[in-house]
C-alpha positions in Angstrom: 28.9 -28.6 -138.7 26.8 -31.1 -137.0 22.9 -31.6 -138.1 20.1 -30.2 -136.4 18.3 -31.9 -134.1 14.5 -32.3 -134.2 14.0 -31.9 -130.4 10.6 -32.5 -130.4 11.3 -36.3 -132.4 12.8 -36.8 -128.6 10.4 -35.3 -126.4 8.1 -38.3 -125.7 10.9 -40.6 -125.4 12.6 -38.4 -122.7 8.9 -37.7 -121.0 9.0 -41.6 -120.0 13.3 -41.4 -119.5 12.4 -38.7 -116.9 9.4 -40.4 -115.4 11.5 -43.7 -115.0 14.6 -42.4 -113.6 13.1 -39.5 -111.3 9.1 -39.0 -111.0 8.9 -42.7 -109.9 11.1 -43.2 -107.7 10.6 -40.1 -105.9 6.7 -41.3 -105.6 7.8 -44.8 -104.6 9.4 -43.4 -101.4 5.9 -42.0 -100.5 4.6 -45.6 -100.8 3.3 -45.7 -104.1 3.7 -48.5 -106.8 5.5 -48.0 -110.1 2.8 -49.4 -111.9 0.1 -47.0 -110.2 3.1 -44.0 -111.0 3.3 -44.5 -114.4 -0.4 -44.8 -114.9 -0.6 -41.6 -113.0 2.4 -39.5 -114.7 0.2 -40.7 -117.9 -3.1 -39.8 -117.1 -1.5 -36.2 -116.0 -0.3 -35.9 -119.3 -2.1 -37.4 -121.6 -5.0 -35.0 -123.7 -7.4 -35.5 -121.4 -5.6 -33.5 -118.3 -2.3 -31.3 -119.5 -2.1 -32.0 -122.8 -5.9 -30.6 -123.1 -4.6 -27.2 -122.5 -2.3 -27.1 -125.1 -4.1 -24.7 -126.4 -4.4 -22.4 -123.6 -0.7 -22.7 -122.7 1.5 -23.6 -125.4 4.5 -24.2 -123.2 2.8 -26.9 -121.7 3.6 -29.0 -125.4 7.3 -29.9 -123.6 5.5 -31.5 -120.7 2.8 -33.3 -122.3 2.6 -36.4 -124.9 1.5 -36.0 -128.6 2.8 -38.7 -130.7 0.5 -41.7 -128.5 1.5 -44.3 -131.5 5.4 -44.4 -131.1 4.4 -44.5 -127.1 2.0 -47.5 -128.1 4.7 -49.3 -130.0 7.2 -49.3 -126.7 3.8 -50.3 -124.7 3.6 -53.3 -126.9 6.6 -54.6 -126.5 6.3 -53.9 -122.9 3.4 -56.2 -122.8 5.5 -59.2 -124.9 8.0 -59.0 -122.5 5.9 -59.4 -119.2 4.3 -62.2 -121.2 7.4 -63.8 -122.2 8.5 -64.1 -118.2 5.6 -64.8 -117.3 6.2 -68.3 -119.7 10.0 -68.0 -117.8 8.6 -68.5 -114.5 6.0 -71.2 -115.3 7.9 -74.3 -114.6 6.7 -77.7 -114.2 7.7 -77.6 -110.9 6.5 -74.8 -109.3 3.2 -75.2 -111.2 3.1 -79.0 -109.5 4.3 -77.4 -106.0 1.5 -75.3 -106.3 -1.0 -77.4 -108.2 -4.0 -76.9 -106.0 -4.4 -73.3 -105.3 -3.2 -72.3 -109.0 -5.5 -75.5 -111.0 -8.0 -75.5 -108.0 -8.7 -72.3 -106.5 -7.3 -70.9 -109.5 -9.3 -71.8 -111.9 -12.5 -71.4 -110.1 -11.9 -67.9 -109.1 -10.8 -66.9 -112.7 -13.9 -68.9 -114.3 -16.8 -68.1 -111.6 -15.7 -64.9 -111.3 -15.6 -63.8 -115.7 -18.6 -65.8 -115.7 -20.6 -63.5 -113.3 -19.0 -60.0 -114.3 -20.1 -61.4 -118.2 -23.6 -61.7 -117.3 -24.0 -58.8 -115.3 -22.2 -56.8 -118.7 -25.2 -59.0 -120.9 -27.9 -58.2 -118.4 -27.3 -54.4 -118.3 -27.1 -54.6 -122.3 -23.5 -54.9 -123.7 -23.6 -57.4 -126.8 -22.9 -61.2 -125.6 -19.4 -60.8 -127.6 -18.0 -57.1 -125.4 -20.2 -59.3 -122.5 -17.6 -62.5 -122.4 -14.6 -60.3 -122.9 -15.4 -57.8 -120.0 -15.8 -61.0 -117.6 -12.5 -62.0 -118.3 -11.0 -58.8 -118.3 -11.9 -58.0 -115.0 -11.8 -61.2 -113.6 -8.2 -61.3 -113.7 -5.9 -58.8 -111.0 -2.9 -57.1 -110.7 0.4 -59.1 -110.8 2.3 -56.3 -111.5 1.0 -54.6 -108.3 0.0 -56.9 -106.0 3.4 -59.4 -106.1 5.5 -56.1 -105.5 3.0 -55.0 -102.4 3.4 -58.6 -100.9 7.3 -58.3 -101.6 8.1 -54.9 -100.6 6.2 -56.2 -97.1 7.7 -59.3 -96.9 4.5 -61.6 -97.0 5.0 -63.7 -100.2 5.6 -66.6 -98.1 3.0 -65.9 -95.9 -0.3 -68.2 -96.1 -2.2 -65.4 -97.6 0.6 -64.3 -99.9 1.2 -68.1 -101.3 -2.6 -67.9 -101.6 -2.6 -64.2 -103.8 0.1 -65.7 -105.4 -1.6 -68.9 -106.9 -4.2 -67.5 -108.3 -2.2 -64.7 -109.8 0.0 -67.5 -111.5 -3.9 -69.1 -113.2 -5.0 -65.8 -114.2 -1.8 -65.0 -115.8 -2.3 -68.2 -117.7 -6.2 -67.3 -118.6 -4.6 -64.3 -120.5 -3.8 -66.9 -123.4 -7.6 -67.8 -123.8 -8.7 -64.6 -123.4 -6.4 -63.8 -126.5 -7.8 -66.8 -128.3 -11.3 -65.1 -127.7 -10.7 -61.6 -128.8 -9.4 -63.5 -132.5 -12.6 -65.7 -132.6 -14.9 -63.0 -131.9 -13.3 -60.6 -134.1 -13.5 -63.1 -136.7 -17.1 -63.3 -135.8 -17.9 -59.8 -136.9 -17.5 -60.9 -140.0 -19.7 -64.2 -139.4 -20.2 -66.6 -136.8 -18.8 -66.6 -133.9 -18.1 -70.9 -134.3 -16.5 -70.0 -137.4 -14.2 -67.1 -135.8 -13.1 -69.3 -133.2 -12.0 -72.4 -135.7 -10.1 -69.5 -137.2 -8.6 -68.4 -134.2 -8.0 -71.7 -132.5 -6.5 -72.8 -136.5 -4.4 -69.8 -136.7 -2.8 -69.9 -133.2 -2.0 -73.5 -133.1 -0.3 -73.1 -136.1 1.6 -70.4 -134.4 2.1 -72.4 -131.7 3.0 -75.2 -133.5 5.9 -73.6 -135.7 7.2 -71.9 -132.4 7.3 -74.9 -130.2 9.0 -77.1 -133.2 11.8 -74.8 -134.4 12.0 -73.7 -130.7 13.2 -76.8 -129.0 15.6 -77.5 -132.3 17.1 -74.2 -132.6 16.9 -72.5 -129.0 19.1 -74.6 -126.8 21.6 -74.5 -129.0 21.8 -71.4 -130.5 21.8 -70.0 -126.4 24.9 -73.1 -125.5 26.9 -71.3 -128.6 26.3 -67.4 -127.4 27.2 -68.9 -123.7 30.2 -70.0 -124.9 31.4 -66.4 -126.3 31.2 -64.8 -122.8 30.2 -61.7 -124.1 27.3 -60.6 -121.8 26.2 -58.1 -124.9 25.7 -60.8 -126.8 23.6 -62.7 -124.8 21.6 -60.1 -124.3 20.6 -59.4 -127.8 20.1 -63.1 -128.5 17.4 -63.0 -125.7 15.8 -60.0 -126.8 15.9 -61.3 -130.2 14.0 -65.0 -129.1 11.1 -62.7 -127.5 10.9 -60.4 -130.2 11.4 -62.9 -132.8 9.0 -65.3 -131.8 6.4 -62.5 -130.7 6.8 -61.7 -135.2 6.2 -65.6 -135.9 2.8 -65.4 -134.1 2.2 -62.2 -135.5 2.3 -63.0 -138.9 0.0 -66.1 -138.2 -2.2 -63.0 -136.9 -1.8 -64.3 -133.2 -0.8 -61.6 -130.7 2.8 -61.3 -130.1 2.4 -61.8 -126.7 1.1 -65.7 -126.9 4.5 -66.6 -129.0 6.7 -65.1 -126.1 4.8 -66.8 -123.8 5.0 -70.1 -125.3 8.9 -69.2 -125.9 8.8 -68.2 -122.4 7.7 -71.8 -121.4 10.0 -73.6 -123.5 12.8 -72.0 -121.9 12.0 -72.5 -118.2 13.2 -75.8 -118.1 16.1 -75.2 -119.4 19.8 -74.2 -117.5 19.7 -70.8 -119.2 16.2 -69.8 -117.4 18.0 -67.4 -114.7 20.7 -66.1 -116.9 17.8 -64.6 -119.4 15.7 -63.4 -116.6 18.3 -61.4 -114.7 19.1 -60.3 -118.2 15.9 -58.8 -119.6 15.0 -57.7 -115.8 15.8 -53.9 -116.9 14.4 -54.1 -120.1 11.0 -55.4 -118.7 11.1 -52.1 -116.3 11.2 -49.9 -118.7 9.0 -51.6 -120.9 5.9 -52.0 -118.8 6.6 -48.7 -117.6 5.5 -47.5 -121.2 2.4 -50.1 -121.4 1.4 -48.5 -117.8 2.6 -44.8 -119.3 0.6 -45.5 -122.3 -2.6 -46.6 -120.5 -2.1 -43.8 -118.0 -2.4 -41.6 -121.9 -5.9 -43.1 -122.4 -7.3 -42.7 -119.3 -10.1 -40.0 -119.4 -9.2 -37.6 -116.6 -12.3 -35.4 -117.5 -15.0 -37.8 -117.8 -13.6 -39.2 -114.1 -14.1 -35.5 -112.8 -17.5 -35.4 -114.8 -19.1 -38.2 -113.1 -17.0 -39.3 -110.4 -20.0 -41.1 -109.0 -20.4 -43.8 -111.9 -16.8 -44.6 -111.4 -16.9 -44.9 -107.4 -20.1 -47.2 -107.4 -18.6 -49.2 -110.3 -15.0 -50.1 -108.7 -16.7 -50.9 -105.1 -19.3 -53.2 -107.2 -16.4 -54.9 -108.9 -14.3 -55.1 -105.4 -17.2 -56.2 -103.6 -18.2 -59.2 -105.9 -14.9 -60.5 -106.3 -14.9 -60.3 -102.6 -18.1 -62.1 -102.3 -16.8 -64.9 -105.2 -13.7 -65.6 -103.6 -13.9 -65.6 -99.9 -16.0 -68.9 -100.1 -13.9 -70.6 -102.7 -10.8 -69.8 -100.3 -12.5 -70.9 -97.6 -13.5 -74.5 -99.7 -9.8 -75.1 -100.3 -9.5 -75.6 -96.2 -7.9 -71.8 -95.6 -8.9 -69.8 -92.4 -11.6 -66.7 -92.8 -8.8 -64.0 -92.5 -6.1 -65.6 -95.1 -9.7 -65.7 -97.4 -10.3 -62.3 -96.7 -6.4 -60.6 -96.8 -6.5 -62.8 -100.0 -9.7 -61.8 -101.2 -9.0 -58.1 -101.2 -6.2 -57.8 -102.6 -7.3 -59.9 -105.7 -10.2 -58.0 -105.9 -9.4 -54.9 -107.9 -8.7 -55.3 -111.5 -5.2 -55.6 -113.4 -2.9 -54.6 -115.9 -4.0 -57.4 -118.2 -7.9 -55.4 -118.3 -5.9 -52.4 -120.5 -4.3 -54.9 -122.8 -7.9 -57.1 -123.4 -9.7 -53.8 -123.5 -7.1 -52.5 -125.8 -7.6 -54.9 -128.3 -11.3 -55.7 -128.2 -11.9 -51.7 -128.6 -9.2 -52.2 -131.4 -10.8 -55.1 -132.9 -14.5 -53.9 -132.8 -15.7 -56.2 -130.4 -15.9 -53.6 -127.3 -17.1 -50.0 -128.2 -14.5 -47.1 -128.0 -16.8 -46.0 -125.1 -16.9 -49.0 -123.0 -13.2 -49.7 -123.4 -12.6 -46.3 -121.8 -14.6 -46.4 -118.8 -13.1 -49.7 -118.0 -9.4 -48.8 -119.1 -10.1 -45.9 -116.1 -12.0 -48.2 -113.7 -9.2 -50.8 -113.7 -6.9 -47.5 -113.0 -8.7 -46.4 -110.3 -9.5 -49.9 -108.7 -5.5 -51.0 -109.0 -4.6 -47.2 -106.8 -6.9 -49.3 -104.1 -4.3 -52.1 -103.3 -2.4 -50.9 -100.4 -5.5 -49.4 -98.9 -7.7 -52.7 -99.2 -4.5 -54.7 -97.8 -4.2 -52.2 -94.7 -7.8 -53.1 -94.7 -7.5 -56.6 -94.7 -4.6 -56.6 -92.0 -7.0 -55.0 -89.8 -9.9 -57.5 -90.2 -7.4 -60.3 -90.2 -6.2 -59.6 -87.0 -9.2 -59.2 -85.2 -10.6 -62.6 -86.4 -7.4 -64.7 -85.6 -7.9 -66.8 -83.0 -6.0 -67.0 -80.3 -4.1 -70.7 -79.8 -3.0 -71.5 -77.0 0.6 -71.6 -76.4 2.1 -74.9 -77.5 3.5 -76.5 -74.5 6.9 -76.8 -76.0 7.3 -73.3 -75.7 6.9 -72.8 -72.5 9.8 -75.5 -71.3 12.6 -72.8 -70.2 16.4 -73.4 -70.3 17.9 -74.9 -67.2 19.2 -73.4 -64.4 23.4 -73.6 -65.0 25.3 -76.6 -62.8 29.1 -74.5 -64.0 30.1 -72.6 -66.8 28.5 -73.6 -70.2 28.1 -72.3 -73.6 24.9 -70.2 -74.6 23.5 -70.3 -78.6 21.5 -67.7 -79.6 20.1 -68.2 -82.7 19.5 -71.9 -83.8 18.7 -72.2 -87.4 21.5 -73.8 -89.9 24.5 -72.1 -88.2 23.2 -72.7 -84.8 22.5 -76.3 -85.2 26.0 -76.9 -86.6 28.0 -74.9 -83.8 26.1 -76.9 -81.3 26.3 -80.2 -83.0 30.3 -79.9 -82.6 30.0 -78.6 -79.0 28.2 -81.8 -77.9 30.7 -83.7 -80.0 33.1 -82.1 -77.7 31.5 -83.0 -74.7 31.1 -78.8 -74.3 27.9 -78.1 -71.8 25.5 -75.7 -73.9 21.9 -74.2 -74.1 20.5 -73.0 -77.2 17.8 -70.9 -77.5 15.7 -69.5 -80.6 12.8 -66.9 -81.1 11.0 -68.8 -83.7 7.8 -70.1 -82.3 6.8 -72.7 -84.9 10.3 -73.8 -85.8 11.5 -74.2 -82.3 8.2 -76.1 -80.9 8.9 -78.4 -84.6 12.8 -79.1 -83.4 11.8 -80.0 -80.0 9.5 -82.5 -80.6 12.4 -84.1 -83.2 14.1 -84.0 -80.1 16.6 -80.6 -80.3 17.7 -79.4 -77.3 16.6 -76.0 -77.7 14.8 -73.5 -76.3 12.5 -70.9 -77.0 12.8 -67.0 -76.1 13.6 -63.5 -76.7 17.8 -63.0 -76.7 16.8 -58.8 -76.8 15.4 -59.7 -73.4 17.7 -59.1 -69.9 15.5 -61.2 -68.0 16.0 -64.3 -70.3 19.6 -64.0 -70.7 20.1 -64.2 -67.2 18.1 -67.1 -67.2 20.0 -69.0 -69.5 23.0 -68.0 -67.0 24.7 -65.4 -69.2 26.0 -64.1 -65.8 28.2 -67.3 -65.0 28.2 -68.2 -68.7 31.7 -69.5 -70.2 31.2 -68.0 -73.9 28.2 -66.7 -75.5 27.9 -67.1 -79.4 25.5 -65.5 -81.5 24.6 -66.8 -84.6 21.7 -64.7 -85.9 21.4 -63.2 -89.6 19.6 -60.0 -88.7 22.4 -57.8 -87.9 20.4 -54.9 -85.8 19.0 -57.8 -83.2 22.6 -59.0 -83.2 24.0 -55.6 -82.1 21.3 -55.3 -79.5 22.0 -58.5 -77.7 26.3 -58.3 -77.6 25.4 -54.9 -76.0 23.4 -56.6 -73.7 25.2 -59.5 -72.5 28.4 -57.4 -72.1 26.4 -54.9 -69.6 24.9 -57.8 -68.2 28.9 -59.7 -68.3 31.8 -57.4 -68.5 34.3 -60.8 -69.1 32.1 -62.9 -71.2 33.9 -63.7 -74.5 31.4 -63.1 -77.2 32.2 -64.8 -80.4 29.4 -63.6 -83.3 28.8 -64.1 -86.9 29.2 -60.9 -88.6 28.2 -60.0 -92.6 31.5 -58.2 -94.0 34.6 -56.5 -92.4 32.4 -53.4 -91.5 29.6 -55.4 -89.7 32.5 -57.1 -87.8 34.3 -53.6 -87.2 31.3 -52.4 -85.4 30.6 -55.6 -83.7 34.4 -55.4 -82.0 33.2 -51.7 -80.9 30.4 -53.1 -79.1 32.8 -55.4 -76.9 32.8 -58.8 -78.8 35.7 -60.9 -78.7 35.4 -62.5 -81.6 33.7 -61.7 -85.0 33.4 -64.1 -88.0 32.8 -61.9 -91.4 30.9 -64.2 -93.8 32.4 -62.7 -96.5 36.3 -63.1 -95.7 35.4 -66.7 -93.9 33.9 -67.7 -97.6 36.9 -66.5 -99.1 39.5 -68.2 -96.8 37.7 -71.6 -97.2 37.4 -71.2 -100.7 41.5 -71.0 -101.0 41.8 -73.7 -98.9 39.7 -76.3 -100.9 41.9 -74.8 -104.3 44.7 -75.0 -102.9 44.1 -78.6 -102.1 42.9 -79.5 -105.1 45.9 -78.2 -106.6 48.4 -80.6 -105.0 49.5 -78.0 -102.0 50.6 -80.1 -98.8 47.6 -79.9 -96.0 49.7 -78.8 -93.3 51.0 -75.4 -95.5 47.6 -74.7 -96.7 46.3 -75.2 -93.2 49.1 -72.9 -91.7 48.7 -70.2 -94.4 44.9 -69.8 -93.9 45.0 -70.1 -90.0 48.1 -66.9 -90.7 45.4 -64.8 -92.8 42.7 -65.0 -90.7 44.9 -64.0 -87.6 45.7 -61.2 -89.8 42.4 -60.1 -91.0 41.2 -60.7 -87.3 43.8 -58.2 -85.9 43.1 -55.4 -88.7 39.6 -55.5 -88.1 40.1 -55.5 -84.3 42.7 -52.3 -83.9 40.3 -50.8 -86.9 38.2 -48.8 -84.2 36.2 -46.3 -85.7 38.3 -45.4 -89.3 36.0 -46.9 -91.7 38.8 -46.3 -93.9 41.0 -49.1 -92.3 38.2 -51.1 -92.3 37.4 -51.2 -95.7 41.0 -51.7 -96.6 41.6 -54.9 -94.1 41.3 -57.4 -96.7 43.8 -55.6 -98.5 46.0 -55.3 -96.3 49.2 -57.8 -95.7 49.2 -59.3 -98.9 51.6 -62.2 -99.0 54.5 -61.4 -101.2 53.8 -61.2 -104.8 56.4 -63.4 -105.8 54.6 -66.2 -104.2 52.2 -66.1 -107.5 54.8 -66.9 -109.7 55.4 -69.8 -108.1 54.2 -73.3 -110.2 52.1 -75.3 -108.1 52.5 -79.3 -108.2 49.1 -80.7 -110.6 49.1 -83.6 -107.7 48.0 -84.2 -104.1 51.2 -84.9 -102.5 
């Protein structure tokens, strides 16, 4: 008879199970950040909201948390993982790529910034010690939120974004300091706050030390033997193991856990395993910081935020507003125009996840009262649920302080008017440039055209013959001559704009051969139903050229490999054409008139012939 099971033991852990795999997601299609959901889900119930009215409603103990320590053990680890690729993503080469914003701008934003909050704290009567960690707290903004925000809109390599983004690399190095801090002025509780930070500064470099010497002995090598097993399991334990392991050697130095995955985290970014361990603890990290925010979202006093909602609004627009007022000049020093400083400015200006773990451990440590802890822990909350809405913001003020250039004077060179039948080029990035190169090598009369402003006025003036314009537009196509045109190819990534155009040019030429680059069988499929000659799936070319150069290698004579690859993508190319509308057929083309499977038996000369 099996054993009884103590549901309740599980009821937490499936609380945050639920939340990951169903609350969140759900809430992320409304627009709202994981992060910001899980600090939600928590705040609605943790004991200051749902679980408050336990009491009143005794059902409501299903739906609500009550064992916050085994939460807080997850949120720890949580934290030691974000840490740890945080130290993954440091290399030296990004860090010198970037060297000015993140050293420069950086630092000034994360110093100026804690040094200002810190006095304001002093001046209004916290002790100097709860003062200088406060600063620093909220000096520092959310990673967690703000990266994703700039990703999910596509603007991390955007002048403002590579801005946000520096800065959020220094302050996620200023979290090791702050660390440092909270030790020395714990210390100091005890006596002086010189002597607590010789303690601190002792203790951690001796952490440090002992994790950076048996690190770069024993990692490499014990990572090149699990690599050789190829047993993705066991790779993935042996990285959870180096974060965890080394986050217990700086523990029992009593250093936080976190500074010994960082430092782990940096020894292992130069190394060839850096991407392999990343993709690996990816999931692990998810879940993880979902409890750290789940657990913050537990501490977060709903009722005192209902009680005096006032205190809370005037504090988070004073703490937006001189951040604002901090780092819209010291943008503006490093050369960057007013509306990158300002799109940059507000989106660093609320506080991060980083304020709940400083808090955390100063209220823990007895260096930041129980009291101030919690009104910050819910200020930070409420400040990091203003991201989109300052962005938005930003967007708006950006665009109405851009100036307008003048058009650059290669762009407004059109194509020339058609002496016969030539080739047209739409799209000219790597693709592009490579079809046209061999065109001209065959004397084959061309114009290419682009809709990249800044690339295509930067080609011209090395001398490409290209041309800038919309493809989408009728107008344009006829004046590149698509009427009397010989063969159009299109050579454009995006597939929707790619659609659009084929559609266009055949309306506009019933008996132009179209020849485009599709993504897979199915993007080809429904290219051939728009009336294009010729598609070219990336996938199956890839595939095709890949047998060809192993088939070489292998000793196969040229002219057989040659003939055999020319015969399967005849093949594939007549599938996918007579494929019509049966998806079905489609998906089964590269299946489809596999070479006899004798063939494989065959042994294959080990020499060129």
């Amino acid at each position: 008879m099996a054993a009884a099971v103590e549901l309740a033991a599980y009821k937490d852990v499936l609380i945050i199970l639920a939340s990951t795999a169903v609350t969140v997601p759900l809430l992320k299609r409304l627009g709202i950040s994981p992060a910001l959901a899980f600090l939600g889900i928590g705040a609605l119930v943790g004991p200051s909201a749902l679980g408050g009215m336990v009491g009143s409603f005794p059902w409501l103990s299903w739906i609500t948390v009550s064992d916050t320590k085994q939460i807080g053990t997850f949120a720890e680890l949580g934290v030691v993982f974000l840490l740890f690729l945080i130290g993954l993503e440091l290399s030296y080469e990004r860090l010198t790529r970037m060297k000015r914003l993140v050293l420069g701008l950086g630092t000034l934003q994360v110093v100026g910034t804690a040094a200002v909050i810190a006095f304001v704290a002093w001046w209004v009567g916290r002790p100097l010690a709860a003062a200088l960690l406060i600063g620093g707290a909220l000096a520092l903004s959310s990673t967690a939120v703000v990266v994703e925000h700039l990703a999910e809109h596509k603007r991390l390599t955007t002048t403002s974004g590579r801005t946000t983004f520096a800065v959020l690399l220094m302050q996620d190095l200023a979290v090791i300091p702050l660390l440092f801090l909270i030790g020395a002025l714990s210390h100091s509780q005890e006596g002086s706050v010189a002597l607590g930070l010789v303690m601190a500064v002792g203790q951690g470099v001796i952490a440090i030390l002992v994790v950076v010497v048996v690190g770069r002995r024993v990692l490499r090598p014990f990572l090149r033997q699990v690599s050789a097993l190829h047993e993705p399991q066991v790779f993935m334990a042996a990285a959870i193991l180096i974060v965890v392991g080394t986050g217990v050697v700086t523990a029992a130095f009593g250093v936080s856990m976190a500074l010994g995955a960082f430092v782990a985290g940096l020894l292992l970014a130069e190394t060839e395993y850096r991407r392999a361990i990343e993709a690996t603890l990816q999931p692990f990290k998810g879940i993880l910081l979902g409890a750290f925010f789940f657990s913050v979202g537990l501490s977060i006093d709903v009722r005192a935020l209902f009680a005096t909602p006032m205190a809370y609004a005037l504090a988070v627009t004073a703490l937006i507003a001189l951040k604002i007022v901090i780092i819209v000049p010291l943008v503006r020093a490093f050369g960057l125009s007013w509306p990158v400083a300002i799109r940059s400015a507000l989106l660093l200006g609320p506080a991060g996840e980083f304020a709940f773990v400083t808090m955390g451990q100063a209220t823990a440590a007895g260096v930041v009262s129980a009291e101030a802890g919690a009104f910050i822990t819910t200020m930070t909350a409420i400040s990091m649920a203003t991201v989109p809405l300052l962005d938005r913001l930003g967007g708006w003020i950006a665009d109405r302080l851009a100036v307008k250039a003048a058009p650059d004077p290669e762009l407004t060179v059109g194509p020339p008017a058609a002496a016969g039948k030539r080739v047209i080029v739409v799209g000219y990035g790597r693709v592009g440039q490579l079809v046209c190169e061999m065109l001209a090598r065959h004397q084959v009369p061309y114009v290419a055209v682009d809709s990249d402003p800044r690339e295509i006025a930067h080609l011209r003036r090395k001398g490409h013959a290209v041309f800038f314009g919309d493809a989408n537009s009728e107008p344009f196509l006829e004046q590149c001559g698509i009427r009397d045109a010989a063969s159009l190819v299109l050579t454009l990534h995006t597939g929707a704009a790619l659609d659009e155009i084929a559609q266009i040019a055949r309306s506009l030429n019933p008996g132009l051969t179209i020849i485009a680059r599709a993504r897979d069988a199915d993007h080809a499929k429904k290219l051939y139903s728009l009336g294009v000659t010729d598609a070219v799936p990336e996938t199956i070319e890839a595939s095709l050229q890949l047998s060809e150069a192993v088939l070489f290698d292998l000793g196969v004579p040229a002219g057989k490999v040659i003939a055999s690859v020319h015969e399967r993508r005849d093949a594939f190319r007549r599938e996918l054409q007579e494929a019509g509308v049966d998806e079905a057929r489609v998906r089964t083309a590269v299946r489809t008139s596999q070479p006899d499977s004798t063939a494989s038996a065959r042994v294959l000369p080990a020499s060129r012939s």
